[in-house]
FITORLUM-381012 format. One record per atom (N, C-alpha, C): residue number from 1; residue in three letters; atom name; x, y, z. Coordinates in nm, 2 decimals. Layout:
N
   kolkol   drenba   lumro        X        Y        Z
      NUM      ALA      CA        X        Y        Z
...
This chain:
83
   kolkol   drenba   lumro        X        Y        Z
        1      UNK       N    -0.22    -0.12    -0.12
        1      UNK      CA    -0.30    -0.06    -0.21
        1      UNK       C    -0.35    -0.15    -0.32
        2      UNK       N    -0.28    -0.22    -0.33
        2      UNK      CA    -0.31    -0.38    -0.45
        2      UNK       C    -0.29    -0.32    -0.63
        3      UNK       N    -0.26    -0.22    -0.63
        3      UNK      CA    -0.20    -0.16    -0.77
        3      UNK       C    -0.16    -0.31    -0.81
        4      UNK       N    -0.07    -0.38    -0.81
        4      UNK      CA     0.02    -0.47    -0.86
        4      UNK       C    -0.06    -0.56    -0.93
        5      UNK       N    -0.19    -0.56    -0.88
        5      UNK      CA    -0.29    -0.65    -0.95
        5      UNK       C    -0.39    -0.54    -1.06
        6      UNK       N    -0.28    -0.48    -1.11
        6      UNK      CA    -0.39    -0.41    -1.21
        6      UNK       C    -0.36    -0.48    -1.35
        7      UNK       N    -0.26    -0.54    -1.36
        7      UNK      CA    -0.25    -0.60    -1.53
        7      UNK       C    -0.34    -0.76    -1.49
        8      UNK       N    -0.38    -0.80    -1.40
        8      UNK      CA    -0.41    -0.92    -1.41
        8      UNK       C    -0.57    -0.90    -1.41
        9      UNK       N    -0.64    -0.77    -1.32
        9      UNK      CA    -0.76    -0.67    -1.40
        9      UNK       C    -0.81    -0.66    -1.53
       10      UNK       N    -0.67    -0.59    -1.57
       10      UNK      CA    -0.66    -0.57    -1.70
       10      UNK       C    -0.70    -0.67    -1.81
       11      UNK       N    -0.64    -0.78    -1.76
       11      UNK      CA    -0.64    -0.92    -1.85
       11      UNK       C    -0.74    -0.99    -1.87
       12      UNK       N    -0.83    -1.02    -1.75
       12      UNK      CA    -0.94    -1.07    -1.68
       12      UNK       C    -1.07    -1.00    -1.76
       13      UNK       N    -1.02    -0.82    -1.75
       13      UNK      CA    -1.16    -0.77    -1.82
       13      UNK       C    -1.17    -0.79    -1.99
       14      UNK       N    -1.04    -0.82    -2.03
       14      UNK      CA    -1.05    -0.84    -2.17
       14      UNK       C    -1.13    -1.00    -2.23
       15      UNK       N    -1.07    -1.06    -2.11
       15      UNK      CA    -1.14    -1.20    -2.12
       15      UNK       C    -1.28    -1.21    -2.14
       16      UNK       N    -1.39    -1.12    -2.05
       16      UNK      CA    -1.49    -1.12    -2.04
       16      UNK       C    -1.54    -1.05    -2.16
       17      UNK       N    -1.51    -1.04    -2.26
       17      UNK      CA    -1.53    -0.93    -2.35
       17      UNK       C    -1.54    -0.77    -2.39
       18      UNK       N    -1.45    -0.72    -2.28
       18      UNK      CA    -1.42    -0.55    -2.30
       18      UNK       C    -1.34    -0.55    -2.36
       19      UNK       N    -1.32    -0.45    -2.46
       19      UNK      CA    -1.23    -0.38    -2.58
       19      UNK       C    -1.08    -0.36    -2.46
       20      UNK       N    -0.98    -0.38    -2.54
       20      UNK      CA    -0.87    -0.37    -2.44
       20      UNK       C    -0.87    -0.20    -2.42
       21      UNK       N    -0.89    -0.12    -2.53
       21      UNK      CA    -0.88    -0.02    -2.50
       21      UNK       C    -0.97     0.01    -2.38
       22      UNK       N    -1.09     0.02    -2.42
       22      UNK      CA    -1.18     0.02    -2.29
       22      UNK       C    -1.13    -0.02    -2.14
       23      UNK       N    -1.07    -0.17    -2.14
       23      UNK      CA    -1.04    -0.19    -2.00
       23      UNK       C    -0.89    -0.13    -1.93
       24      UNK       N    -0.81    -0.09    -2.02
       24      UNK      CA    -0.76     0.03    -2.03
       24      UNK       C    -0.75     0.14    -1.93
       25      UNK       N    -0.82     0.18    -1.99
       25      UNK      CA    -0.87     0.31    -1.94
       25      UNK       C    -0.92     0.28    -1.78
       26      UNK       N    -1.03     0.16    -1.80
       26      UNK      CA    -1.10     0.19    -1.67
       26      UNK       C    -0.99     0.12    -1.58
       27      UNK       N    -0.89     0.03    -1.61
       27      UNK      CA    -0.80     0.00    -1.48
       27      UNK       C    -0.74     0.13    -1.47
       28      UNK       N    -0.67     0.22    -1.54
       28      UNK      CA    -0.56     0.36    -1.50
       28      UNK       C    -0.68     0.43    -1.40
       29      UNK       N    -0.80     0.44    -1.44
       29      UNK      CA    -0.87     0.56    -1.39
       29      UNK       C    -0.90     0.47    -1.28
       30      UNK       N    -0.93     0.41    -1.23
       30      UNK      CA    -0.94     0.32    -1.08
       30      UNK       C    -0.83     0.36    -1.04
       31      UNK       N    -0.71     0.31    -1.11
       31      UNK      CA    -0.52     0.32    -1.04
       31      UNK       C    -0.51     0.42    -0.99
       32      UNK       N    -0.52     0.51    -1.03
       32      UNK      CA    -0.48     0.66    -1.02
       32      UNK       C    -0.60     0.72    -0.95
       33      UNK       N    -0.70     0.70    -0.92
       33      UNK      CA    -0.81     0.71    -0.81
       33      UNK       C    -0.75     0.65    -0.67
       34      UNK       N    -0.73     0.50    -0.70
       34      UNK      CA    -0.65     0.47    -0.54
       34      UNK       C    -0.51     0.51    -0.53
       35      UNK       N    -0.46     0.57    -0.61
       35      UNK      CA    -0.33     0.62    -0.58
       35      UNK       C    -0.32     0.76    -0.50
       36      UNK       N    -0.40     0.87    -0.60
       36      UNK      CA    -0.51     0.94    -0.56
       36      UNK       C    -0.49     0.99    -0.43
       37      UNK       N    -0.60     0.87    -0.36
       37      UNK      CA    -0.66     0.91    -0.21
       37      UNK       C    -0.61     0.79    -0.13
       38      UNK       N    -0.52     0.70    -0.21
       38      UNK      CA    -0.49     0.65    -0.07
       38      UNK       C    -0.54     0.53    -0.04
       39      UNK       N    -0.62     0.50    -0.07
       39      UNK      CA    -0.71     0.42    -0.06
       39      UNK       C    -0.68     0.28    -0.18
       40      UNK       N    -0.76     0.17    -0.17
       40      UNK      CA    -0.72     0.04    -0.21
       40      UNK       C    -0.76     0.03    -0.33
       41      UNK       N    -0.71    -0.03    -0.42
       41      UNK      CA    -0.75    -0.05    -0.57
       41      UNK       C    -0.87    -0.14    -0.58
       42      UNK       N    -0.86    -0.23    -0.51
       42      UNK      CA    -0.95    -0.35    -0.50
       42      UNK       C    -1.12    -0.24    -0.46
       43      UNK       N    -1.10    -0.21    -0.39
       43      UNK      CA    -1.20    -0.09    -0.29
       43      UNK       C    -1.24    -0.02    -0.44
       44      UNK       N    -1.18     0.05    -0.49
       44      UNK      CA    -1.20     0.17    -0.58
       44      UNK       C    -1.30     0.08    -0.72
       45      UNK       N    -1.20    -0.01    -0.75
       45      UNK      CA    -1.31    -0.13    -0.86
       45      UNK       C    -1.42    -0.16    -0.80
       46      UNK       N    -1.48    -0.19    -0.73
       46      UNK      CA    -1.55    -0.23    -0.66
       46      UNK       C    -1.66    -0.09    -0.70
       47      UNK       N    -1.66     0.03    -0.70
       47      UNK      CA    -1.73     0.14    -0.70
       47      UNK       C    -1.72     0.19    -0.85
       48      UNK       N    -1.66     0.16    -0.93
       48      UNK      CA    -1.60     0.20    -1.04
       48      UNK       C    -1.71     0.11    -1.15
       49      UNK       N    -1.78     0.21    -1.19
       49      UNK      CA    -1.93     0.14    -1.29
       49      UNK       C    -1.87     0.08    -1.41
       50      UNK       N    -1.76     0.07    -1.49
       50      UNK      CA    -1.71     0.01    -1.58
       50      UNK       C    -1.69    -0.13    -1.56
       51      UNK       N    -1.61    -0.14    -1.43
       51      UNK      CA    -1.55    -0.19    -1.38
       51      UNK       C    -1.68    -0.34    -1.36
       52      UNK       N    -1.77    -0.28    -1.29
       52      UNK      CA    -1.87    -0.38    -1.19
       52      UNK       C    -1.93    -0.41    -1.31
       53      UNK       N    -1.97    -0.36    -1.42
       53      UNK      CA    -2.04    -0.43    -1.52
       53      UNK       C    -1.99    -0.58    -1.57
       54      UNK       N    -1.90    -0.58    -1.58
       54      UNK      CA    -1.77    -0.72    -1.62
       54      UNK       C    -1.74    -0.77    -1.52
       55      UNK       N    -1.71    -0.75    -1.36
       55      UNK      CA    -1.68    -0.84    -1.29
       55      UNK       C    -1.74    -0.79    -1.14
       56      UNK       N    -1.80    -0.87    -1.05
       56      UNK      CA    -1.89    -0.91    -0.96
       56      UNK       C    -1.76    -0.93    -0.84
       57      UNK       N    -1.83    -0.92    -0.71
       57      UNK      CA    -1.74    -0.95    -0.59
       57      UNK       C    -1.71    -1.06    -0.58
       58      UNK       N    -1.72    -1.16    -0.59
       58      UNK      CA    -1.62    -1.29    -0.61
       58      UNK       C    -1.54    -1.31    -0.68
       59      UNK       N    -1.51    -1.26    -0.83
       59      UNK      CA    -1.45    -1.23    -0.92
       59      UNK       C    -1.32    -1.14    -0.87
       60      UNK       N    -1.37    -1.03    -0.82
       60      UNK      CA    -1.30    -0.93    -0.81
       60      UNK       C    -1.23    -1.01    -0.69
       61      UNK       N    -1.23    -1.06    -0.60
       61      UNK      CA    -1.17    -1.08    -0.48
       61      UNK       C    -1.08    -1.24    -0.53
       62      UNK       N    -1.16    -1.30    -0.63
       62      UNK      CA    -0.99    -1.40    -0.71
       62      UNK       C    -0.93    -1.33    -0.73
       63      UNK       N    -0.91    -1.20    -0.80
       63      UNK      CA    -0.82    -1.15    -0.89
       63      UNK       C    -0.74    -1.08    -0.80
       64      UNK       N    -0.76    -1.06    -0.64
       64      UNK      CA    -0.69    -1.00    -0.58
       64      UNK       C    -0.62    -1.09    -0.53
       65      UNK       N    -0.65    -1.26    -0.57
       65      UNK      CA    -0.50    -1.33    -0.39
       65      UNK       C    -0.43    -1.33    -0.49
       66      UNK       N    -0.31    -1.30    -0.41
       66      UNK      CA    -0.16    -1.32    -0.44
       66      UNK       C    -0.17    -1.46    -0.44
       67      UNK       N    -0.17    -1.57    -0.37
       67      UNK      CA    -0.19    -1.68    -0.45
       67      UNK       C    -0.17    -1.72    -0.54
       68      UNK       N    -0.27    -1.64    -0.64
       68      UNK      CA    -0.30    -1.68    -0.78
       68      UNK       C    -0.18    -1.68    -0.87
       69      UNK       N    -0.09    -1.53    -0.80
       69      UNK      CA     0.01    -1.49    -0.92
       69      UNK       C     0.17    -1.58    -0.84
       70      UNK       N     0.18    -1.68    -0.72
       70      UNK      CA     0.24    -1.69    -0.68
       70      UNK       C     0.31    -1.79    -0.74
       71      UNK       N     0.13    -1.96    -0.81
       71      UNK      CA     0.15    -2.03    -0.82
       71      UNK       C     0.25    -2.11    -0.87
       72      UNK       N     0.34    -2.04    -0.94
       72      UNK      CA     0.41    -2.07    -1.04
       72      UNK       C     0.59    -2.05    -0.99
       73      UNK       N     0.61    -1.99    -0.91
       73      UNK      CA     0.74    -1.93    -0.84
       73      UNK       C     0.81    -2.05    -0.87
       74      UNK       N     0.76    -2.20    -0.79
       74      UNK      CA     0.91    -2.29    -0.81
       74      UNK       C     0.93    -2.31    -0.94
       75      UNK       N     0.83    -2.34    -1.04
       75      UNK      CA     0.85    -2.38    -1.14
       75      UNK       C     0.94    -2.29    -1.22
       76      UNK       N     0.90    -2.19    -1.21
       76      UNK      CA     1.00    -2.05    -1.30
       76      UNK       C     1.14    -2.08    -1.24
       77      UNK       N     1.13    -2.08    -1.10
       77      UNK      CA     1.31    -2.11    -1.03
       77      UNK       C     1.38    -2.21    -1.07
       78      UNK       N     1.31    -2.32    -1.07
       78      UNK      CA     1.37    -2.43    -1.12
       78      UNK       C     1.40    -2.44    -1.31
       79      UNK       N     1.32    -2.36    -1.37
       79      UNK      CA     1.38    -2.35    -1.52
       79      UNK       C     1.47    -2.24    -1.49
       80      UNK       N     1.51    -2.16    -1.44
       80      UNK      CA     1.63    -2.07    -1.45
       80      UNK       C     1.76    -2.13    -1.34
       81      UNK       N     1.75    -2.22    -1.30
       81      UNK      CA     1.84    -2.29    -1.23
       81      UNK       C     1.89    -2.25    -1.11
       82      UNK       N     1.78    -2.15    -1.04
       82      UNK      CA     1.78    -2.11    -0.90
       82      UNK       C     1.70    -2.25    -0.80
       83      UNK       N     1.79    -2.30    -0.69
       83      UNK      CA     1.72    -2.38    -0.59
       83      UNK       C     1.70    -2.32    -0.48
């Protein structure tokens, strides 16, 4: 469903200059739309007119790889002294 990527949404839209409150709202009402029916978060932004005004299909489709949010794994393991 890609929910998991809604604070990184979140974050992204504020970047671009939406009121946090504003981006807010429009990530829950997307969330709770693909929670909803089932259907994919990524999918639902994508349709979601708040949403498309601030970020474009290329945009939208960074903010979905896991990748992005993975980059960081050894480094965090290795400051908390997991190998």
């Amino acid at each position: 469903m890609g929910l998991i990527f809604s604070e990184t949404v979140l974050l992204d839209l504020t970047k671009k200059g939406m009121k946090r409150e504003d981006a807010y709202r429009a990530v829950q009402s997307a969330a709770m739309k693909a929670w909803e029916s089932h259907g994919g978060f990524s999918k639902v932004l994508r349709s979601h007119e708040t949403a498309r005004r601030a970020l474009n299909d290329g945009e939208l489709d960074e903010l979905f790889e896991l990748r992005n949010g993975l980059q960081s794994v050894d480094y965090i393991f290795q400051r908390v002294g997991v190998s």
